[in-house]
C-alpha positions as CSV (number, residue, x, y, z in Angstrom):
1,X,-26.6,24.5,-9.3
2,X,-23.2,24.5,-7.7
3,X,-20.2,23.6,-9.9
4,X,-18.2,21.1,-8.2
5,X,-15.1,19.0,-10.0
6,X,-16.1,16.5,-12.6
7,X,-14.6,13.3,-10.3
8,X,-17.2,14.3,-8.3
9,X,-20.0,11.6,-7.8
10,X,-23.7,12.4,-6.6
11,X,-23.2,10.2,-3.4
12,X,-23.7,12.0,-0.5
13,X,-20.1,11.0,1.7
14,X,-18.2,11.9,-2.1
15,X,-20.0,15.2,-2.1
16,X,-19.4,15.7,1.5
17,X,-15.5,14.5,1.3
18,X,-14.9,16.5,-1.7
19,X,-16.9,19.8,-0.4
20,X,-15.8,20.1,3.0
21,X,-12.4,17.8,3.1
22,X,-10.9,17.4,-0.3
23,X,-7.5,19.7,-0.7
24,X,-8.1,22.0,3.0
25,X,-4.6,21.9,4.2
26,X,-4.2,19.5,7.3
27,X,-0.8,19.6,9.9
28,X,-2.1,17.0,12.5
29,X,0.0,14.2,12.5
30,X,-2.5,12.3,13.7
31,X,-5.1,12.9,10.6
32,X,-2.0,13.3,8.5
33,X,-0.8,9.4,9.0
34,X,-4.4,8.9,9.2
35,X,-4.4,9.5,5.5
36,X,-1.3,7.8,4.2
37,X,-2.6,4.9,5.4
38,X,-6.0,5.0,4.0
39,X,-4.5,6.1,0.3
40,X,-2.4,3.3,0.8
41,X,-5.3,0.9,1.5
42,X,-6.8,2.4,-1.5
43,X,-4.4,0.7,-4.3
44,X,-6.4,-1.0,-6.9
45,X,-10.0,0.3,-5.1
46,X,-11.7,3.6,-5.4
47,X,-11.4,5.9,-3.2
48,X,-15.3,5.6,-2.0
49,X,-14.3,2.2,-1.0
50,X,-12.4,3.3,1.7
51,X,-14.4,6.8,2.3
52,X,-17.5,4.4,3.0
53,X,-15.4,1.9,5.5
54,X,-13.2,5.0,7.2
55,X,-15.5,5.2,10.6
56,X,-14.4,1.4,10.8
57,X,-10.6,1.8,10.0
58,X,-10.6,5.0,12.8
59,X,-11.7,2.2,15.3
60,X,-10.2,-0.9,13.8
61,X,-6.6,1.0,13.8
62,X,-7.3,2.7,17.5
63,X,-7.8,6.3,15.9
64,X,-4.8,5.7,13.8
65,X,-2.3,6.9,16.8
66,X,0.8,5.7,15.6
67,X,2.5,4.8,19.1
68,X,-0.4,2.3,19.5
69,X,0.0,1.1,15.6
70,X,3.4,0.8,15.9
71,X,2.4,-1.9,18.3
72,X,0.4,-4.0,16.8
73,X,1.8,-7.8,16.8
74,X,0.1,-11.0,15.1
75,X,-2.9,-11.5,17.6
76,X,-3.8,-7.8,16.2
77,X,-3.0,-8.5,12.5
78,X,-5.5,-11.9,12.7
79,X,-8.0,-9.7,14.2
80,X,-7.8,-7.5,11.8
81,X,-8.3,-9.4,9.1
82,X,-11.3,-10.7,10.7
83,X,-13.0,-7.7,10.8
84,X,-15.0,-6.7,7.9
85,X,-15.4,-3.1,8.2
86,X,-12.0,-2.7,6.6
87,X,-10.4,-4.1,3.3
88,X,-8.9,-7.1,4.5
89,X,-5.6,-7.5,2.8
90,X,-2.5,-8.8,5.0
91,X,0.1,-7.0,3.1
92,X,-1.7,-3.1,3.5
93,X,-2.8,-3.9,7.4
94,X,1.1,-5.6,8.5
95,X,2.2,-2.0,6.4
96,X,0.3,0.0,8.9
97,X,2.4,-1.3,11.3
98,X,5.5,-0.8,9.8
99,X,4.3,2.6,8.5
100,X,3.5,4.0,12.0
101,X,7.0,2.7,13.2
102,X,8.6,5.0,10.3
103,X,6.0,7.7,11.1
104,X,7.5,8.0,14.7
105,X,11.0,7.7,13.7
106,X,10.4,11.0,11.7
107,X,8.2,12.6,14.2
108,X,11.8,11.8,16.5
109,X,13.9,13.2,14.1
110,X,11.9,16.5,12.3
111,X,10.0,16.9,15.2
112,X,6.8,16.2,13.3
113,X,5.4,14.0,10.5
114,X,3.5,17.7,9.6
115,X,7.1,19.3,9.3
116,X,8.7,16.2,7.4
117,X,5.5,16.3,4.6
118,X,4.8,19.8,4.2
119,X,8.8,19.8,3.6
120,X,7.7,18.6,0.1
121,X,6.0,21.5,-0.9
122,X,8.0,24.2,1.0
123,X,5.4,24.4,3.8
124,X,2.9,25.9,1.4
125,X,0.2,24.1,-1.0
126,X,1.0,24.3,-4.9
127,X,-1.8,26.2,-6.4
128,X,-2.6,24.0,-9.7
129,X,-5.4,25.8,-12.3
130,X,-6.6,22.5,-14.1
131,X,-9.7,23.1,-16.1
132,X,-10.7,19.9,-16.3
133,X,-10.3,16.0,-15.2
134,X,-8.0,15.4,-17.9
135,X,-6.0,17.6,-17.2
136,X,-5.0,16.8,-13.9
137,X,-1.8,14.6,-13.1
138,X,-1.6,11.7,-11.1
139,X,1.8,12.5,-9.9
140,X,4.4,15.2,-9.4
141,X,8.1,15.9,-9.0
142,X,7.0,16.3,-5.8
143,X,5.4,13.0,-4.9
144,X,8.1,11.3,-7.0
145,X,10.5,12.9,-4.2
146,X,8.0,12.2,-1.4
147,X,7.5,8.6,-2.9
148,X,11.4,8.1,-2.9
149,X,12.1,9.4,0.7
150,X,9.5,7.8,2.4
151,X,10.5,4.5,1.6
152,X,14.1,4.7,2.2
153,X,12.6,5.6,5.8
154,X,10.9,2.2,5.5
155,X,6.6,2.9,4.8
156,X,5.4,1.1,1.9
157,X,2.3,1.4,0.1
158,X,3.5,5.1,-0.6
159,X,4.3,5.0,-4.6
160,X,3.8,7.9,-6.2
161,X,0.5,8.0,-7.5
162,X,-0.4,7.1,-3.5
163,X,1.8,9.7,-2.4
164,X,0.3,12.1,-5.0
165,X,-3.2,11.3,-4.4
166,X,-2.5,12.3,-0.7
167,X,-1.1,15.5,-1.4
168,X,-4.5,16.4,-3.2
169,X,-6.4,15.0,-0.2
170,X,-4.3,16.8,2.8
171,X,-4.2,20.1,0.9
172,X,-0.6,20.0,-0.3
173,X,-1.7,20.8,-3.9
174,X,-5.1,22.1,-5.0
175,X,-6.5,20.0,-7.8
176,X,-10.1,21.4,-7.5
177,X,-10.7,22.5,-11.2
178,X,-11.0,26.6,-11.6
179,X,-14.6,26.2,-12.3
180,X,-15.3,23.7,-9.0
181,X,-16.9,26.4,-6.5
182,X,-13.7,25.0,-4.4
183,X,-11.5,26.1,-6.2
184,X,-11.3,29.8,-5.0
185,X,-11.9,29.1,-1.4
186,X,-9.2,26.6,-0.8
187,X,-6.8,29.3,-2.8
188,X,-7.9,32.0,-0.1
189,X,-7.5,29.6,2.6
190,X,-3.8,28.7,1.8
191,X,-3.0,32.7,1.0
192,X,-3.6,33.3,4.4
């Protein structure tokens, strides 16, 4: 039987998100804005929610490229809250908008959004060693910090618990739990 970490679900995407996905360090600013805006659509849901609709966000939100996101005007906002692949919630899908305008702003002025993140964590992931669920923290100094900065560069949806939740997910911290079979191979991947 494999060990995996106790948030860990028997369905099939969780197993697949948290096996092959979950904490592997990511520096494409494409995936990377990809996944601020999807923990941002994930306030008050769970986070197999919006695994379960992410094929239809990737082609509701044009593969989440922010110069076409940045775009998007009312036309595009009423379509997409017609379209029921996604959670449709005026608030998070006007802050993808706004979001992707601060995301190329930064990408302008750090030469990345990869460069301007990782900054957070000094370019390399924090090792955690949490031996169980409840130990884990839902956020950090560093997502405080990340929370505080990115709004004054005008996202939203990016409180801290968002901001720390995607740190776990983009491999900025690893939160696999020492006896997840993860747990070692993420370590060994961000040694390197």
């Amino acid at each position: 039987m494999i060990n995996r970490c106790s948030w860990c679900t028997d369905d099939p995407a969780y197993i697949s998100y948290h096996d092959n996905e979950w904490a592997i360090p990511v520096h494409d600013d494409i995936r990377l804005f990809e996944m601020l805006l999807l923990e941002g659509n994930q306030a008050g849901l769970s986070w197999l929610t919006i695994l379960k609709k992410r094929e239809n966000y990737r082609k509701a939100f044009d593969g989440f490229r922010p110069e076409v996101v940045a775009e998007y005007r009312a036309a595009k906002v009423n379509q997409l809250l017609a379209d029921s692949g996604i959670i449709r919630n005026r608030a998070k899908i006007e802050a993808a908008t706004r979001n992707a305008q601060a995301a190329l702003k930064i990408q302008e002025e750090y030469g990345s959004l990869d460069s301007f993140l990782w900054g957070f964590v000094g370019g390399r992931p924090i090792q955690n060693a949490w031996k169980g669920l409840e130990e884990i923290p839902c956020r950090s100094r560093e997502s405080d910090l990340m929370s505080k900065e990115l709004k004054k560069k005008n996202f939203t949806f990016v409180g801290t618990k968002i901001c720390y939740s995607f740190m776990q997910a983009v491999g900025m911290v690893n939160d696999h739990e020492v006896t997840c079979f993860c747990y070692n191979k993420i370590r060994r991947m961000s040694e390197r």
